[in-house]
C-alpha positions as CSV (number, residue, x, y, z in Angstrom):
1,X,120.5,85.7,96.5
2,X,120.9,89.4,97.5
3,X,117.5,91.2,98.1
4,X,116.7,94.2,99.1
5,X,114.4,95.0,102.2
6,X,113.1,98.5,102.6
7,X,115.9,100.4,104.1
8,X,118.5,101.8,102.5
9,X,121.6,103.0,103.4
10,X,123.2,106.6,103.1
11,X,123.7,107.6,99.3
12,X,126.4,108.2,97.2
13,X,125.0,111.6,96.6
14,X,122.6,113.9,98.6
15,X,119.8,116.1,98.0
16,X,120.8,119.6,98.0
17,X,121.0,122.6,95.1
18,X,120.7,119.2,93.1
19,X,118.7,116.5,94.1
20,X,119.8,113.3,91.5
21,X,122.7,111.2,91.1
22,X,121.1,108.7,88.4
23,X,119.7,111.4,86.4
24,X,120.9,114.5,84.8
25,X,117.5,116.5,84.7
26,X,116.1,119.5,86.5
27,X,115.7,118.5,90.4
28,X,112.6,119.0,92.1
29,X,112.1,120.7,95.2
30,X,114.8,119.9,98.1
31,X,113.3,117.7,100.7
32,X,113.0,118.9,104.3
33,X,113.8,115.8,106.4
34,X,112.3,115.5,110.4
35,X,112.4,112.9,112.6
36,X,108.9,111.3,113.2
37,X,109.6,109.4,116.3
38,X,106.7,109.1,119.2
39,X,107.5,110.5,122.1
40,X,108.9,108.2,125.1
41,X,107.9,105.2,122.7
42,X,110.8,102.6,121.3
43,X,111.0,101.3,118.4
44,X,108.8,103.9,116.5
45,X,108.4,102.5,112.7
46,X,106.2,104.4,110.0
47,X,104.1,103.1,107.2
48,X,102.2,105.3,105.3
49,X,100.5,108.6,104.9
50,X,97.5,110.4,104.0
51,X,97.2,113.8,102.1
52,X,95.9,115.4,105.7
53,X,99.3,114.3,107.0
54,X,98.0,111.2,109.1
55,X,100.4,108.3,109.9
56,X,100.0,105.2,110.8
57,X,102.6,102.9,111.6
58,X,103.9,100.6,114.8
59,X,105.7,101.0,117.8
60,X,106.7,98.7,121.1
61,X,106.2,99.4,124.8
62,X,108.2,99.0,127.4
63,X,107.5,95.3,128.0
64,X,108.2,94.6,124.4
65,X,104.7,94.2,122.8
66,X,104.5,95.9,119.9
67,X,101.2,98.3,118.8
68,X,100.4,100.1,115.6
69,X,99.3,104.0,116.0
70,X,97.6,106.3,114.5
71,X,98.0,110.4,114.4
72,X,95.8,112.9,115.2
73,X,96.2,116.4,113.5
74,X,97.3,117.9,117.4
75,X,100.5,115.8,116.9
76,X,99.1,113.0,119.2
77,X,98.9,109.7,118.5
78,X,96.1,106.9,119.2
79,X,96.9,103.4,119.7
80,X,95.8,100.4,117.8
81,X,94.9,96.8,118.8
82,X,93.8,94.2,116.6
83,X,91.3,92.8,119.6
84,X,92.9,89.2,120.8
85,X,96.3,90.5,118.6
86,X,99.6,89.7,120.3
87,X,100.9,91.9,118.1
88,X,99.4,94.7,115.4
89,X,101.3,97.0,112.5
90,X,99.4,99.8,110.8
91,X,101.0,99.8,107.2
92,X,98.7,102.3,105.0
93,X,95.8,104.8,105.5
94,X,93.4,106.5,103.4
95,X,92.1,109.7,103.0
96,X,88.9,108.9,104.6
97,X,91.0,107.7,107.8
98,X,90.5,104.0,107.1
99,X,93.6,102.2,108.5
100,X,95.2,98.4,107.1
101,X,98.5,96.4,108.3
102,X,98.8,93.1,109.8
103,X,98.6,91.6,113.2
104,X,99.5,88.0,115.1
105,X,97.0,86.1,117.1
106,X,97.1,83.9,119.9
107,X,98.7,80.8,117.2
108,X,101.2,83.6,116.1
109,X,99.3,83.3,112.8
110,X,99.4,86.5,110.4
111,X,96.6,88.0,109.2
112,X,96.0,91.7,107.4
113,X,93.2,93.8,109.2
114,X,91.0,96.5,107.9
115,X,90.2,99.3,110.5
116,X,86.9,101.8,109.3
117,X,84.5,103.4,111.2
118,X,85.9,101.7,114.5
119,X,85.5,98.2,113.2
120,X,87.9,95.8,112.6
121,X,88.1,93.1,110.2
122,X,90.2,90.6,109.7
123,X,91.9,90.5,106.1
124,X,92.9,86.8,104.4
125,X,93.4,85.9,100.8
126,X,91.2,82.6,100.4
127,X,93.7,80.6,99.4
128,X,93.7,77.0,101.5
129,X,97.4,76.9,100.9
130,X,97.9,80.5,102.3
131,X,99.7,80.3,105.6
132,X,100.4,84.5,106.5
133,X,98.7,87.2,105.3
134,X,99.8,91.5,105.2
135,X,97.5,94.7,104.2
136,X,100.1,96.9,103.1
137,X,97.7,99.7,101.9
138,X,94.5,101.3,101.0
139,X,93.0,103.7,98.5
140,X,90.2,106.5,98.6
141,X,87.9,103.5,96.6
142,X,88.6,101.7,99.9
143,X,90.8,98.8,97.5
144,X,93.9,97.0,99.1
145,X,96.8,95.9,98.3
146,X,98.7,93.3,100.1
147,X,100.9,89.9,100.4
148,X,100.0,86.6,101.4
149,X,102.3,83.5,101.2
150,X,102.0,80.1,100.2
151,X,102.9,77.0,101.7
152,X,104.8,76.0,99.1
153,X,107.2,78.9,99.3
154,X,106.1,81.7,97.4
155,X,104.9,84.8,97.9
156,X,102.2,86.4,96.1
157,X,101.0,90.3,95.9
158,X,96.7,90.7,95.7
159,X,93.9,93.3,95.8
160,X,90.8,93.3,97.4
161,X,88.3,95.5,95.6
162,X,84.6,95.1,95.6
163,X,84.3,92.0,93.5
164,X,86.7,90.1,95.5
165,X,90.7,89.3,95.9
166,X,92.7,89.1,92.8
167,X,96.3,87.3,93.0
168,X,99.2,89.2,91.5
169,X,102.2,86.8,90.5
170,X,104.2,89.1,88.4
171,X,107.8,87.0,88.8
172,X,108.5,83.6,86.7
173,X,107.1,80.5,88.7
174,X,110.7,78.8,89.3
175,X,112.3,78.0,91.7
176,X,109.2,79.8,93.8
177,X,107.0,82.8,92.7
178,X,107.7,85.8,94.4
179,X,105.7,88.9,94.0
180,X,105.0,91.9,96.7
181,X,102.2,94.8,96.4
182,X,103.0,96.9,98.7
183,X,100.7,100.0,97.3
184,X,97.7,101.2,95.4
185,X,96.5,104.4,94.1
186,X,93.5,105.6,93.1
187,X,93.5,104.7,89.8
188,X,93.6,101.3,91.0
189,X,97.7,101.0,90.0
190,X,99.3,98.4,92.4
191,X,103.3,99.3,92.9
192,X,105.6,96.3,94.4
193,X,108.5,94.3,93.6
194,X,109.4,90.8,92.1
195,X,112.2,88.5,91.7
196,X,113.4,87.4,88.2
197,X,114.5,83.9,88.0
198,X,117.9,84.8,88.6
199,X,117.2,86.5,92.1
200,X,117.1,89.8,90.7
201,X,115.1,92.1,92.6
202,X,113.0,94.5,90.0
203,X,110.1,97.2,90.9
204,X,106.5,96.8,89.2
205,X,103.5,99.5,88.6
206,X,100.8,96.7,87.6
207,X,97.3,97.4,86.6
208,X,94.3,95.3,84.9
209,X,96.2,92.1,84.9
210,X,99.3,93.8,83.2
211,X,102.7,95.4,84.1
212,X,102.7,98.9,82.8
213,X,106.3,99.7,84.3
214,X,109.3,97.6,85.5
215,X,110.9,100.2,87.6
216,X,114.8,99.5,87.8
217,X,117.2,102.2,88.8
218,X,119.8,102.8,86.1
219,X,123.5,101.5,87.3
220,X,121.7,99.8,90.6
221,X,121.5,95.8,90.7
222,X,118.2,95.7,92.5
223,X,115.3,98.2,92.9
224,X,112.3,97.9,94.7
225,X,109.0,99.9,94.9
226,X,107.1,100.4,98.2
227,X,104.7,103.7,97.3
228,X,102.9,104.9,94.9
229,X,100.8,108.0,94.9
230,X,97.7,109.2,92.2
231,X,100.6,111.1,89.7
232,X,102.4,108.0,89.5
233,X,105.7,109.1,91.7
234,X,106.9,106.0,93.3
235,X,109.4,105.3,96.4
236,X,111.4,102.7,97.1
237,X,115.2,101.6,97.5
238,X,117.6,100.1,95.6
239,X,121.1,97.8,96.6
240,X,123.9,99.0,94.3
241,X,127.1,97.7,93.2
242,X,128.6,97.9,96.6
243,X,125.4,96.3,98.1
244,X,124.6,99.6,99.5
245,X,120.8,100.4,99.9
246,X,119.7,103.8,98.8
247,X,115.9,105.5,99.1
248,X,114.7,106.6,95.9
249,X,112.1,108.9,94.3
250,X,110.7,108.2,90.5
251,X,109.0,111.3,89.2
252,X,108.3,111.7,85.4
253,X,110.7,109.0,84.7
254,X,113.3,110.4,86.4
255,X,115.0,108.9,89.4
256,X,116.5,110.6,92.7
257,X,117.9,109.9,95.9
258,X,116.1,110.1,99.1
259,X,118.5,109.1,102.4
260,X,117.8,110.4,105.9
261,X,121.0,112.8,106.2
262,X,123.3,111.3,108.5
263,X,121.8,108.2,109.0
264,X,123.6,104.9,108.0
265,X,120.3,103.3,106.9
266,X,117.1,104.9,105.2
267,X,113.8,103.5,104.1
268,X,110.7,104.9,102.2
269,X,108.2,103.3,102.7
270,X,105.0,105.6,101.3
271,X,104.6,108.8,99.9
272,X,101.0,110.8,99.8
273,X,99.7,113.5,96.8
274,X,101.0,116.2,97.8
275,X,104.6,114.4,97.5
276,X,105.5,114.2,101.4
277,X,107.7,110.5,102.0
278,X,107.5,108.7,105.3
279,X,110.1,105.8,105.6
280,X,112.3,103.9,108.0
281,X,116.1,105.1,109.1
282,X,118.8,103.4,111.3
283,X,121.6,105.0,113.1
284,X,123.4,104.2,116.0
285,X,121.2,104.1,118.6
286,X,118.3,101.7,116.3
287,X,115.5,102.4,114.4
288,X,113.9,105.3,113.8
289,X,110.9,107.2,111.3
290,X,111.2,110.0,109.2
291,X,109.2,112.4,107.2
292,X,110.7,114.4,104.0
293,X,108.5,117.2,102.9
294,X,109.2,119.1,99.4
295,X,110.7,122.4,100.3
296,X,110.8,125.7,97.6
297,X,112.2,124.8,94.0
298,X,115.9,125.1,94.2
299,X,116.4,125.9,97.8
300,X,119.3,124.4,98.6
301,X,119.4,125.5,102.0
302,X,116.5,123.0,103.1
303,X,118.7,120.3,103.3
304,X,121.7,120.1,106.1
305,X,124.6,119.2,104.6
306,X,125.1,115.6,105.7
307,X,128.9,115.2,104.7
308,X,131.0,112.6,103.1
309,X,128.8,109.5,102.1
310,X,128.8,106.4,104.0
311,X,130.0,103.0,102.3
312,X,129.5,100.1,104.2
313,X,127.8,96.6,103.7
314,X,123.9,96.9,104.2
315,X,121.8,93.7,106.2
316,X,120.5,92.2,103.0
317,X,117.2,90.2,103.8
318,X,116.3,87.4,101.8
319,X,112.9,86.3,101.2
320,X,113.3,83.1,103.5
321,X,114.4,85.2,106.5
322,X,111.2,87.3,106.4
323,X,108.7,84.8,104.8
324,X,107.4,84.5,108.5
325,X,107.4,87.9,110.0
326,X,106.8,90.9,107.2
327,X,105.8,93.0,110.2
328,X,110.1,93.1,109.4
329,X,110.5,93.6,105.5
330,X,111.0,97.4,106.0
331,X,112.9,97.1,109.0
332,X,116.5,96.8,109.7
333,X,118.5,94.4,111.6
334,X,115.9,91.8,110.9
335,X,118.3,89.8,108.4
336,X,121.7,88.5,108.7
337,X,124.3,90.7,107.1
338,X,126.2,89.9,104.1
């Protein structure tokens, strides 16, 4: 089975003057790329944004431990402990500033948290065969998305809105059922991924118990959706024939690239309304965050030119590598490579 985790590695065409490769449509605005990285922290990994430019996301300290963070609007940072955690990941905030991810505990058990008004709770799908819980997001309505997994094997997307969790299997039952939600909007619309009895990785924007759109990339093998904001633009990345991962940006049906210039591996993970990405990149020296932020229509100049493409063979994670630790489904070299 090849599946794609989310990173992806540099395209086979950049944004510049002209922003897609998969589609022959008017571009939007060039995206200005920074590096998002905390100062004197390793191991600085982003997961999603607000529309006042909050981030949330996890990094590790120098003896290894790993702590999710929070920004203030000084360009500080706070950190976040699940109390009793081992280990805690910030995956989504709201606009109100309410915070979700996962955390370990003392059994290195998984569990999703919800962080609001300084109070911590503990997030779990009620399901007595469910053995590892994430929160991958949160909306202004205060509804989450999230994954929890079975014991038999498969892996299952929900929501938790005020009437309780809902389960979202969107792939066939055999061999296993795998489904992801990785985001919600506020229109309730749940973006994620599922396989298709043949392995095939395939996005998803579900809502009310239905698919509304199967996003797949034209020419790509597998595609993937990891954000979703209120106009219905969606991130995520896609292996192609070369199994090669690639960012990508869906707006109005049309689909463009979005790789970290220069870097061998790039990963968007959310974007907010206001169309700013924040994602995961690799290069030489590890892993790293990034921001893109929509620069004037046609300005071709807001992106450096990265030179030639890169083609090399991506780390493909499978679902059984990272069925016990999606702290890592965004994050390279968590897989073996293929």
């Amino acid at each position: 089975m090849h599946k794609i985790i989310r990173i992806g590695f540099v395209g086979l065409c950049w944004m510049g003057a002209v922003l897609s490769c998969w589609a022959q449509v008017p571009a939007p605005a060039a995206l200005i790329y920074s590096n998002i990285d905390l100062a004197g922290e390793t191991q600085t990994i982003v997961g999603g944004i607000n529309d006042s430019g909050q981030v949330v996301g996890a990094f590790r300290d120098s003896a290894g431990v790993q702590h999710a963070y929070v920004t203030d609007r000084r360009g500080g940072f706070v950190t976040i402990d699940f109390p009793g955690a081992t280990a805690t990941l910030g995956e989504g905030i709201n606009n109100r500033g309410d915070i979700v991810g996962t955390y370990r505990d003392a059994q290195n058990t998984q569990h999703g948290f919800l962080l609001s008004s300084g109070t911590f709770t503990a997030i779990d799908f009620p399901d007595p065969n469910a053995i590892l819980n994430f929160a991958a997001d949160i909306n202004d309505h205060g509804e989450i998305a999230g994954i929890y997994n079975t014991s038999d094997g498969s892996i299952h997307g929900y929501t938790l809105k005020r009437n309780g969790f809902t389960s979202i299997d969107v792939g066939p039952p055999f061999p296993i059922t795998i489904t992801q939600a990785f985001s919600i909007n506020d229109r309730t619309q749940v973006a994620g991924d599922f396989d298709d009895v043949d392995g095939n990785l395939h996005g998803f924007i579900f809502l009310s118990g239905n698919v509304q759109q199967q996003v797949d990339v034209p020419g790509e093998q597998d595609s993937g959706a990891t954000g979703l904001n209120n106009s219905g633009d969606v991130v995520g990345s896609v292996l192609d024939e070369n199994f090669v991962q690639h960012g990508f940006l869906e707006t109005k049906g049309n689909f463009f690239i979005v790789d970290f210039p220069g870097a061998s591996a790039t990963a968007p993970s959310h974007l907010n309304n206001k169309g700013i990405i924040v994602g995961r990149y690799t290069d030489q020296t590890g892993i790293h965050s990034f921001m893109a932020v929509p620069g004037v229509q046609g300005n071709s100049a807001a992106v450096p030119n990265p030179g030639p493409p890169l083609h090399q063979t991506t780390r493909i994670c499978g679902s059984r590598e990272w069925r016990n630790h999606p702290e890592d489904i965004k994050d390279p070299q968590s897989c073996v490579a293929q």
